[in-house]
C-alpha positions in Angstrom: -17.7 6.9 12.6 -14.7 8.7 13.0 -13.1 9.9 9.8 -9.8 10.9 9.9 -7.3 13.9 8.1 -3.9 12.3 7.1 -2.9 14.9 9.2 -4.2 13.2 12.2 -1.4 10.2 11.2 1.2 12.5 10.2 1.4 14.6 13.4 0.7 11.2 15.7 3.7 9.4 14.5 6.2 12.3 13.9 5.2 13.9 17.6 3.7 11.9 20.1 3.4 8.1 19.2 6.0 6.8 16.8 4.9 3.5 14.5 8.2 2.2 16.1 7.6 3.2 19.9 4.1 3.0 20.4 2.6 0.1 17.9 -0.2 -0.2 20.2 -1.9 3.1 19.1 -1.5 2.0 15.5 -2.4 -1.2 16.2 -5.6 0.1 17.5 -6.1 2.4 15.0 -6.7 -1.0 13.0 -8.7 -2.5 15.2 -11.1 0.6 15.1 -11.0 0.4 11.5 -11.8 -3.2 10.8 -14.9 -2.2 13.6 -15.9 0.9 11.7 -15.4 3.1 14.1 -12.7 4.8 12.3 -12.2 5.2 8.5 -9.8 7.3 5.9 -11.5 8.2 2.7 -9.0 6.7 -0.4 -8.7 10.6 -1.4 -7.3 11.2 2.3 -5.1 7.7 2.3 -3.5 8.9 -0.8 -2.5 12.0 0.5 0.1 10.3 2.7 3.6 9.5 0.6 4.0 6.0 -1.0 7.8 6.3 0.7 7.2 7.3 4.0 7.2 5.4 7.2 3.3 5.5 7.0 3.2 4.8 3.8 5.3 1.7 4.4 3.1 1.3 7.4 -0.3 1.8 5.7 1.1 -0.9 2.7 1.6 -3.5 5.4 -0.9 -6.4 5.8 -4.5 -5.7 6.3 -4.1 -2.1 7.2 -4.9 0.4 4.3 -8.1 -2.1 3.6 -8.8 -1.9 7.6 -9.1 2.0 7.4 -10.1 2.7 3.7 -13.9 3.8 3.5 -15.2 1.9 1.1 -17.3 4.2 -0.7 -17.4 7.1 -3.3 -18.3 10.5 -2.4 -21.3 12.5 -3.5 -19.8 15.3 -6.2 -22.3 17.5 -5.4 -21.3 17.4 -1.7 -17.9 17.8 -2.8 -18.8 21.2 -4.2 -21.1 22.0 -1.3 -17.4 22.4 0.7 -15.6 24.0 -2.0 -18.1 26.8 -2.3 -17.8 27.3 1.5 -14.3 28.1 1.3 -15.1 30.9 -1.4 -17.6 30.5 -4.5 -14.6 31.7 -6.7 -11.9 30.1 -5.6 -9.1 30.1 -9.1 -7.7 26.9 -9.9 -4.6 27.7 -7.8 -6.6 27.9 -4.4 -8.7 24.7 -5.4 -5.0 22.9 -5.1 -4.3 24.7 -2.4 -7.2 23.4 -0.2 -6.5 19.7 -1.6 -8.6 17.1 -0.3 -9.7 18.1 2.0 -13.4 19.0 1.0 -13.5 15.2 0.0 -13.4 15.1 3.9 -16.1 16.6 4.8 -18.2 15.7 2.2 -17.8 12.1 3.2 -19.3 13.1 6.5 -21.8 15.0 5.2 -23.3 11.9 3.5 -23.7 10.9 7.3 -24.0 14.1 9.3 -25.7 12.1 12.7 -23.1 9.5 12.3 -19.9 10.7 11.0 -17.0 13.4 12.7 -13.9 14.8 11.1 -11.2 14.1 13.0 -8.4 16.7 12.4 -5.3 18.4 14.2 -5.7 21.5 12.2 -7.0 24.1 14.7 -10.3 27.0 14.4 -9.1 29.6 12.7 -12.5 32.1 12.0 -10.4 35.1 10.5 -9.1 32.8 8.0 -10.2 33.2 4.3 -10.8 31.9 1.0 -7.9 28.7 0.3 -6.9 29.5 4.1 -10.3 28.6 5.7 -9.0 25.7 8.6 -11.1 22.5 8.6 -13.1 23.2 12.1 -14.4 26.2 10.3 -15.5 24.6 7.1 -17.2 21.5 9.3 -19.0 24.3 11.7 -20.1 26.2 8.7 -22.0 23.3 7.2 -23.0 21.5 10.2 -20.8 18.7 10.0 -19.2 17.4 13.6 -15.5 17.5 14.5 -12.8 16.9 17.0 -8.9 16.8 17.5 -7.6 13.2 17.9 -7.2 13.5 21.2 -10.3 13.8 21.4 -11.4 11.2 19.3 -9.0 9.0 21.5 -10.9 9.6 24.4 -14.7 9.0 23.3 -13.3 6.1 21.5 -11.4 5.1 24.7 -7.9 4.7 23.7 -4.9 3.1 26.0 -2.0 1.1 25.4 -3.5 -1.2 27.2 -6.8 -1.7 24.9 -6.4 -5.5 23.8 -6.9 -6.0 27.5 -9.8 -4.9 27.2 -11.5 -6.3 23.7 
C-alpha cells in the first residue's frame, strides 16, 4: 500500500496534472484507492484546505472515503517518529514538523506492506524540525518513493481504464 503526503496532491495538481486538465490521473488515483493500493491517513487528508480546488475535489462523491485509511494510528509509533527528528524537540518544532510523523507511523504499523509516498526530497544534513521525510523513513526502516515513482510500480497512464 502506497500512502501518500498531501504534498504528493498539492504538487501534482498545481505542476504537472491539473484536476481540470488531466482528470484521468485523479480519477485513478480513486480507483487505486477504492483497490487499496493507495491510501491518505485522515491526519494527512486534513492537511489539505477545505477551500481549495482539492479540497473541493477531495469533498466530491466517493473520493475522500476512496483514499481515507480507515484506521487509527498507534501513539506510540507516533512518538517513535517524533523522537527521530530530535528527542527534545519544543513545542514550536512539534508544529513545525506537522503531520507528518502520523505518516510514517501509519506505515510503520505495516513496514513489509506499506511505502510513504512523498515529493519532499533526502536531505541528510538536515536537523531537528528540518529533518525531510526520506530521512526520517530511512532512519526507522520504513520504505519510500517520489510519486513518480509510485506511478510507475503502480503503472500509471491516461490510458488506464483501458486496461482495468
Amino acid at each position: 500500500m502506497h500512502l501518500l503526503d498531501a504534498n504528493v496532491l498539492i504538487t501534482a495538481h498545481n505542476l504537472y496534472y491539473p484536476i481540470g486538465r488531466v482528470p484521468e490521473f485523479w480519477d485513478w488515483l480513486v480507483h487505486m484507492g477504492g483497490t487499496g493500493q493507495v491510501k491518505m491517513p485522515v491526519e494527512i487528508l486534513e492537511e489539505i484546505t477545505e477551500g481549495s480546488e482539492i479540497g473541493h475535489w477531495l469533498n466530491e462523491g466517493d473520493n475522500y472515503d476512496a483514499l481515507r485509511l480507515d484506521e487509527d494510528v498507534d501513539p506510540a509509533l507516533v512518538q517513535a517518529v517524533i523522537e527521530k527528528y530530535a528527542p527534545d524537540l519544543n513545542d514550536a518544532e512539534v508544529i513545525e514538523i506537522g503531520r507528518d510523523p502520523f505518516l510514517i507511523a501509519y506505515a510503520m504499523s505495516a513496514p513489509a506492506d506499506r511505502i510513504v509516498v512523498t515529493v519532499e526530497a533526502s536531505k541528510p544534513t538536515a536537523k531537528r524540525a528540518n529533518r525531510r521525510i526520506p530521512d526520517v523513513c530511512k532512519d526507522l526502516s520504513v520504505q519510500w518513493c517520489n510519486s513518480f515513482e509510485m506511478m510507475t510500480a503502480l503503472n500509471f497512464t491516461t490510458g488506464w481504464r483501458s486496461r482495468t
